[in-house]
C-alpha positions in Angstrom: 0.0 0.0 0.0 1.2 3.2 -1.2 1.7 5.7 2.3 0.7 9.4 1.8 2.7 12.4 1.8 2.9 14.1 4.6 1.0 17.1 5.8 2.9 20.1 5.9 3.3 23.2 8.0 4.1 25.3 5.2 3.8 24.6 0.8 7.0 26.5 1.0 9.8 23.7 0.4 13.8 23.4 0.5 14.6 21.6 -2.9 17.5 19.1 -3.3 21.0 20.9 -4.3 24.1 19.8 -4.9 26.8 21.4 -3.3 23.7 23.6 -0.7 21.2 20.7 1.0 23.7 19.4 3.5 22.7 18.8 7.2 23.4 22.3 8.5 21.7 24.8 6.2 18.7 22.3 6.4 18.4 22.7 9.5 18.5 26.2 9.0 16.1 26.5 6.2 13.6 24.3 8.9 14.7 26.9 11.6 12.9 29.6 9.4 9.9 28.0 8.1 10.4 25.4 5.2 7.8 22.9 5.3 10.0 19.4 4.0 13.8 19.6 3.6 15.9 17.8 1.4 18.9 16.3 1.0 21.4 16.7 -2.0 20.9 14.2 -4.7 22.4 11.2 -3.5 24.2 8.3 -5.0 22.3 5.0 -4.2 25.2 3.0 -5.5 27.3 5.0 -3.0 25.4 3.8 -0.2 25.1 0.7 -0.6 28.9 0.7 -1.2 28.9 2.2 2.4 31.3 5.2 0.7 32.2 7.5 3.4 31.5 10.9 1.5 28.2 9.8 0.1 27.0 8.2 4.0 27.5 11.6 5.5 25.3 13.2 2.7 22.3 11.3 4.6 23.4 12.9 8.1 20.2 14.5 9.3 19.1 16.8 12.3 16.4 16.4 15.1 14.4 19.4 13.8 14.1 18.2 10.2 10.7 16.8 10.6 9.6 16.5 7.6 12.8 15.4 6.0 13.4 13.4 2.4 16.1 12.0 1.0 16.6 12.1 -3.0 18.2 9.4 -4.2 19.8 8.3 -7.9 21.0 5.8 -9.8 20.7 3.5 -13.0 20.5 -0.1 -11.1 16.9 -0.1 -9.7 18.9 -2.4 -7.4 21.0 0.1 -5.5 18.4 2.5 -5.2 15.9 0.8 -3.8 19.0 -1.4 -1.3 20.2 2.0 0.0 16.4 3.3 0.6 15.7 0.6 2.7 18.9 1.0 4.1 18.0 4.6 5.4 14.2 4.9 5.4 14.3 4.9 9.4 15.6 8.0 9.3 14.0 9.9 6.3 10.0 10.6 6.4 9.7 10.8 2.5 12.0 9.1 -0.2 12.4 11.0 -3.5 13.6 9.7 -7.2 16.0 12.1 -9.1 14.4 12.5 -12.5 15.5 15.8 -12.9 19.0 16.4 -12.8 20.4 17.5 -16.3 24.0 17.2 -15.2 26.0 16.1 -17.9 27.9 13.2 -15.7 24.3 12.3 -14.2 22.5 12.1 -17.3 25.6 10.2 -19.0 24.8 6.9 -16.6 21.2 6.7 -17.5 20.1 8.6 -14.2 18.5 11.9 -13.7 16.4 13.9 -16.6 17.8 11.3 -19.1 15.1 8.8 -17.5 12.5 11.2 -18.7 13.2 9.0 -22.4 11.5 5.9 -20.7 8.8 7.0 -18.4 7.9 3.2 -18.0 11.4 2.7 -16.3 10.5 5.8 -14.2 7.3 3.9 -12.8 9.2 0.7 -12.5 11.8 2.4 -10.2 8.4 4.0 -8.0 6.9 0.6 -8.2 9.8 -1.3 -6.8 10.6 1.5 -3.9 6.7 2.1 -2.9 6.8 -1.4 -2.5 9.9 -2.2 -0.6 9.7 1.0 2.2 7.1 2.0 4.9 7.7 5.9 3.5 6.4 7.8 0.8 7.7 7.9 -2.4 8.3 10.4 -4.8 9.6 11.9 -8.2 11.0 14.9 -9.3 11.0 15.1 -12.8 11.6 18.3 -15.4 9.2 19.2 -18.2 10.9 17.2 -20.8 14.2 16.6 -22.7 13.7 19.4 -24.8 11.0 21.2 -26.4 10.2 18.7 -28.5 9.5 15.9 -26.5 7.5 17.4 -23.2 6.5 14.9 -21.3 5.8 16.0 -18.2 1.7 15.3 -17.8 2.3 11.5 -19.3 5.2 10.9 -17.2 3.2 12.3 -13.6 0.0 10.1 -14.6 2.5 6.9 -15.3 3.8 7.1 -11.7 1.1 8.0 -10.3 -0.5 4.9 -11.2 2.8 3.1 -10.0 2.5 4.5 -6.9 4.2 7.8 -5.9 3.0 9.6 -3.4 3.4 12.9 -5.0 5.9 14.3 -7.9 8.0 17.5 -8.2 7.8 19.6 -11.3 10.8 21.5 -12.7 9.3 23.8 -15.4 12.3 23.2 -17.6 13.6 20.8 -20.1 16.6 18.6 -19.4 18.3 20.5 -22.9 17.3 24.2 -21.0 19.7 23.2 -17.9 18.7 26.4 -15.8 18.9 28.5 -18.5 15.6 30.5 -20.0 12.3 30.6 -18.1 10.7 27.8 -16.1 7.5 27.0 -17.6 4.6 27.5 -15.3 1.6 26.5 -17.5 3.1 22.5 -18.0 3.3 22.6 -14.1 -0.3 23.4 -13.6 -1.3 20.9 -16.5 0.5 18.0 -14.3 -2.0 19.2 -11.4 -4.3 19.4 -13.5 -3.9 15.5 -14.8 -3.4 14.4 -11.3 -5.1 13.5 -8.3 -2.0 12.9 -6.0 -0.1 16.2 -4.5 1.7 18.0 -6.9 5.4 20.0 -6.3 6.2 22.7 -8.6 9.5 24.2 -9.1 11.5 27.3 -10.9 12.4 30.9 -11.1 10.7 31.4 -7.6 12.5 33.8 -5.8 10.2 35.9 -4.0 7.4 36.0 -1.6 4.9 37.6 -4.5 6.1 35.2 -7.0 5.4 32.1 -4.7 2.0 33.5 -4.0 1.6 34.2 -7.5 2.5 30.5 -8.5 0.5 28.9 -6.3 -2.7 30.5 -6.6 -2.7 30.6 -10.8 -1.2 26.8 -10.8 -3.0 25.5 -7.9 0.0 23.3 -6.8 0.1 22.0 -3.2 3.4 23.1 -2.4 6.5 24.6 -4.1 10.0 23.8 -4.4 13.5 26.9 -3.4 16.1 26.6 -5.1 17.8 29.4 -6.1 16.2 31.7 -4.1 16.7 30.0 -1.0 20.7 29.8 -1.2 22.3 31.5 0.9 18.8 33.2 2.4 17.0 30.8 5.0 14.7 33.7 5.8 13.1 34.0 2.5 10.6 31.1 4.3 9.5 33.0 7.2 8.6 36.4 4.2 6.9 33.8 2.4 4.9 32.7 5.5 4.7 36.0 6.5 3.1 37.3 3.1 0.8 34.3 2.9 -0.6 35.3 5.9 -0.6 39.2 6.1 0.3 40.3 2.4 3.6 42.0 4.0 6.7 40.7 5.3 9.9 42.0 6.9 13.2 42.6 5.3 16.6 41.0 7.2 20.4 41.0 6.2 21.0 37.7 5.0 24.5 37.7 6.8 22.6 38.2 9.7 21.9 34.5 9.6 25.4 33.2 8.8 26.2 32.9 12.9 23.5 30.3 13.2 24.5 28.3 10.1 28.1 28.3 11.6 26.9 27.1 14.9 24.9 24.0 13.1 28.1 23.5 11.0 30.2 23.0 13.8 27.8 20.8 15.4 27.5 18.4 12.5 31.4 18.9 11.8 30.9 20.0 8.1 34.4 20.6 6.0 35.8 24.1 6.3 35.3 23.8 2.4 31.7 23.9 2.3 31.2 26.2 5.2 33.7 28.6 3.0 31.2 28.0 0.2 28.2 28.7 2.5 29.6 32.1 3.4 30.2 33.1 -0.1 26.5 32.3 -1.2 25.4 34.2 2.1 27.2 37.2 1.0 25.4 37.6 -2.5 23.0 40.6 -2.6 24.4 42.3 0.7 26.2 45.4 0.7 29.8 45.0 0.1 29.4 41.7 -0.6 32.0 41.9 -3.9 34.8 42.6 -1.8 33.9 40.3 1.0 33.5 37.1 -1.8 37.0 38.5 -2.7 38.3 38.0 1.3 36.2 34.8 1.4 37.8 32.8 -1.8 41.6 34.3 -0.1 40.9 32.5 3.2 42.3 29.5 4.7 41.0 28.9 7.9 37.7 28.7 10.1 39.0 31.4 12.1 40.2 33.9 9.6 36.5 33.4 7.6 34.7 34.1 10.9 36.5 37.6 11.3 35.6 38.3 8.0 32.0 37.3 7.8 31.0 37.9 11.5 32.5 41.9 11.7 
């Protein structure tokens, strides 16, 4: 029996990122409103291997309830093997059919399963029938232009058993280039009765409400416009509920993220990167990326970030 995607204190959700979803700016993102948090994509061939890098990927914190992992992979195999592995500590279990990463798509996984939809649903099938979570799929539009597939793809897994499915509004061939395209995402919830994610070019409270009310989605997916600025899901709560929301310096929140880093012992590389992205849009925030990519230790970032 399929289980059913979780209820959710806010539509407003952290999306999977390489390189941004690890365990401490989660957290954070959770801290300041999101409603599910995700982890990176993550190798299901890795895990089962028991590889060291890929295990700490799926390091979680207490406050990440609602939490998913997304999982990929070409051997149905792995995939399924590492998410039974790790369903314990995950409440949803997501299937990367959206990443258009060249050394992704190259092994059969990610957007390039958007060729062979039936594959897609026998990859839901096998997981919604091996773990006690959820199940779901994120998926793009298409491969390109000529070959969107988003509505046939979201009504084959639906029937296979997903618990809900994730819509990027762009083609595996657009990369994150162009516009997300907002009418395919509201034909999926149109051809569906199971919840449906959509995702792109959301980075501000008014778009988000915009989005939701003229697609109808139940929730939607940050990216972009999460990284590097937790607070953007409080000023989406915020406007949902008032029409206003307050304005904060997005350094402001770097202390706490530091604090969570330390806490689940995250490289002094990617806190370095973390700082970087916080800096983006603040004043003087040229020149501090500058003192940021010249540093070499934990200290010497935290003088220059936390002045």
């Amino acid at each position: 029996m399929t289980s059913a995607f979780p209820r959710l204190s806010s539509p407003a959700i952290l999306s999977p990122m390489a390189g941004v979803t690890d365990v401490a700016f989660r957290a954070l993102c959770k801290r300041y409103g999101a409603g599910l948090t995700c982890t990176e994509f993550v190798s299901g061939t890795g895990l089962v291997r028991g590889n060291a890098h890929t295990h700490r990927m799926v390091h979680t914190d207490v406050s990440e309830t609602p939490v998913a992992v997304q999982l990929f992979g070409n051997e149905i195999k792995d995939v399924v093997d590492a998410a039974r592995m790790f369903e314990d500590r995950f409440d949803v279990i997501d299937i990367n059919c959206g990443c258009p990463a060249w050394k992704v798509i190259k092994t059969g996984a990610g957007s390039e399963m958007l060729r062979s939809p039936e594959r897609i649903a026998s990859f839901v099938n096998k997981l919604a029938s091996s773990v006690s979570r959820p199940v779901t799929v994120k998926i793009r539009a298409g491969i390109d232009a000529k070959t969107i597939n988003a509505v046939e793809v979201a009504k084959i897994v639906e029937d296979a058993g997903a618990a809900a499915i994730a819509v990027h509004g762009r083609t595996q061939a657009q990369g994150y280039s162009g516009r997300a395209d907002w009418d395919i995402v509201k034909r999926v919830k149109d051809a569906v009765d199971i919840p449906v994610i959509g995702n792109g070019d959301v980075f501000t409270p008014e778009t988000f409400k915009r989005r939701l009310d003229e697609s109808g989605v139940d929730a939607i997916m940050l990216a972009r416009g999460a990284v590097g600025n937790p607070f953007l899901f409080t000023q989406i709560d915020q406007y949902l509920k008032t029409g206003a929301y307050e304005m904060r310096d997005r350094l402001s929140l770097f202390d706490e993220f530091l604090d969570l880093a330390k806490e689940h012992a995250l490289d002094f590389g990617i806190v370095k990167n973390h700082a970087i992205m916080f800096s983006k849009g603040v004043v003087g925030g040229a020149a501090l990326r500058l003192a940021l990519t010249r540093c070499r230790t934990s200290e010497e970032l935290q003088r220059i970030v936390l002045v």
